[in-house]
C-alpha positions in Angstrom: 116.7 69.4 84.0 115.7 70.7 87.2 116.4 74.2 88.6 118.9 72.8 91.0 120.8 71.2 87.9 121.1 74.7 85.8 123.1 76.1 89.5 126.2 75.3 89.2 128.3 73.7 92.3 130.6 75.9 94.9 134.0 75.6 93.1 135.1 74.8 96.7 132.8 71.7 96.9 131.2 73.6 99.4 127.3 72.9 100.4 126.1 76.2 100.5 123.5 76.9 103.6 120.4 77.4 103.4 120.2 80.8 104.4 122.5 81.6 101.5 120.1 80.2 99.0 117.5 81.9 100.7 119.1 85.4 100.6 120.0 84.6 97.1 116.7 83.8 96.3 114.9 86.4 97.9 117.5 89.1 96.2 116.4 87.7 92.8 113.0 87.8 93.7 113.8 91.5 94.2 115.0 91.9 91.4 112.6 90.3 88.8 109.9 92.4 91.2 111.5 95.8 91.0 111.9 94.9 86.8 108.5 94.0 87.0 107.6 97.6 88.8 110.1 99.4 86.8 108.5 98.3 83.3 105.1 99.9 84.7 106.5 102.7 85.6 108.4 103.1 82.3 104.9 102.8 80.5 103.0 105.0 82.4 105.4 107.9 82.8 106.4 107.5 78.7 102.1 107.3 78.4 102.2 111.1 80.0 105.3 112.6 78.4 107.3 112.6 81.0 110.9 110.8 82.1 111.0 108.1 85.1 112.8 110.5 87.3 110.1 113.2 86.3 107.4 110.7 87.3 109.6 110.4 90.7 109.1 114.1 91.1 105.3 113.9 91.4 105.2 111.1 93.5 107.6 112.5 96.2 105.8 115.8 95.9 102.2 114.5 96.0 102.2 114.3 99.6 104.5 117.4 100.7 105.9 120.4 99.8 109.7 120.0 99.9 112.9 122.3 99.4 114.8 121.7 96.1 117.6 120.8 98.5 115.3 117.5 99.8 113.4 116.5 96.6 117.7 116.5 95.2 118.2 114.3 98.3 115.3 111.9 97.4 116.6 111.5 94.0 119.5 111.2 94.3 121.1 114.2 92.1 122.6 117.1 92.4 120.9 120.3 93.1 121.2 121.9 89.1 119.9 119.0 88.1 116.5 119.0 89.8 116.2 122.9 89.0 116.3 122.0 85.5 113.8 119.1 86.1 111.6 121.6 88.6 111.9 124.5 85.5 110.8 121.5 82.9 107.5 120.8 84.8 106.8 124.3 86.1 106.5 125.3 82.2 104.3 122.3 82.0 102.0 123.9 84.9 102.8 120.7 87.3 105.0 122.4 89.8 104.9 125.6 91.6 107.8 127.3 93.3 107.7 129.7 96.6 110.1 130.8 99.4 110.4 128.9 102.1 108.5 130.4 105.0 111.3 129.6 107.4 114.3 130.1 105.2 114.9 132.9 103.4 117.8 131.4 101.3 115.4 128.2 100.1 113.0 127.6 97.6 109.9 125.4 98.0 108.6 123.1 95.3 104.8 121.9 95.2 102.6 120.4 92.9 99.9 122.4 91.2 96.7 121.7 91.1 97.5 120.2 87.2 100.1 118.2 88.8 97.8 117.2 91.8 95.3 115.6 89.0 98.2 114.1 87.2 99.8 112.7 90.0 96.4 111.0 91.3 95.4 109.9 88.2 99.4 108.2 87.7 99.0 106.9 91.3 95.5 105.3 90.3 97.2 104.0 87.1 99.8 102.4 89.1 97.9 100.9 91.6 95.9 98.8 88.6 99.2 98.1 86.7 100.6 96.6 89.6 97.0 95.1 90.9 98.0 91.7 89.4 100.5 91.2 91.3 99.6 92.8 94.7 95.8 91.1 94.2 97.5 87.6 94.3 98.1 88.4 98.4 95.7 88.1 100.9 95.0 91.1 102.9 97.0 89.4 105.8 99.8 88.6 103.3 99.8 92.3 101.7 100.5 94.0 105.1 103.1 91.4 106.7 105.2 92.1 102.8 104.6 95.8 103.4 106.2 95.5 106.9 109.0 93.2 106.0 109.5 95.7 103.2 109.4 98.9 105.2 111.7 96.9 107.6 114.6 96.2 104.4 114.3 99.6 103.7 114.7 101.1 106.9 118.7 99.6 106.0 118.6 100.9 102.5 121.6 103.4 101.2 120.6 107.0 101.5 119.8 108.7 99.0 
């Protein structure tokens, strides 16, 4: 049995088009991806004692200092929720907290320098995790996925 055997026909009789099957294909290839990405992630943040969406908080922070109000935006939750992630990690050392020079009312989040190291070093980790995958494209080939990839996600839901 061939690939095309295990699909099963449009109920309609339909021939689907190609750029159906094409979409189709490229969301699954998404998909198995992203599992793929996920299941790295999973290891590494479990490997450090912290939760996916903890491991989300260094990332996002390893390049910026942000107000709780944005890293809740980049995640995706509400505000009480990433104060009780921020107080979590700032007991751990990883995060620091200071007023926001330019609003009085909001609180900046950064990493310290314990969560500096542990981001890099989680960064470095992902990079070799994932280094099977990304090493099977050329150069040429990495950067033209990158840009169709930035491109899709320039359409992506907000947070």
């Amino acid at each position: 049995m061939t690939p095309a055997d295990a699909v099963p026909p449009a109920s309609s009789g339909a021939v689907v088009p190609p750029a159906a099957t094409a979409h189709s294909e490229l969301i699954d290839a998404l998909v198995r991806t992203s599992f793929a990405t996920m299941a790295v992630l999973n290891r590494i943040a479990a490997s450090r004692d912290l939760s996916l969406t903890q491991l989300r908080v260094l990332a996002i922070l390893r390049d910026r200092r942000g107000k709780m109000s944005e890293l809740a935006d980049f995640l995706g939750l509400d505000k009480s929720t990433v104060s009780s992630l921020v107080d979590r990690a700032e007991k751990r050392g990883l995060v620091q907290r200071a007023p926001n020079p330019l609003d009085g009312r909001a609180v900046d989040v950064f990493l310290s320098p314990a969560g500096v190291e542990l981001a890099e070093r989680g960064a470095a980790e992902i990079a070799r995790s994932l280094s099977p995958m990304t090493g099977a494209l050329t150069p040429a080939e990495a950067r033209r996925l990158t840009a169709q990839l930035e491109r899709m996600l320039e359409h992506a839901n907000p947070p």
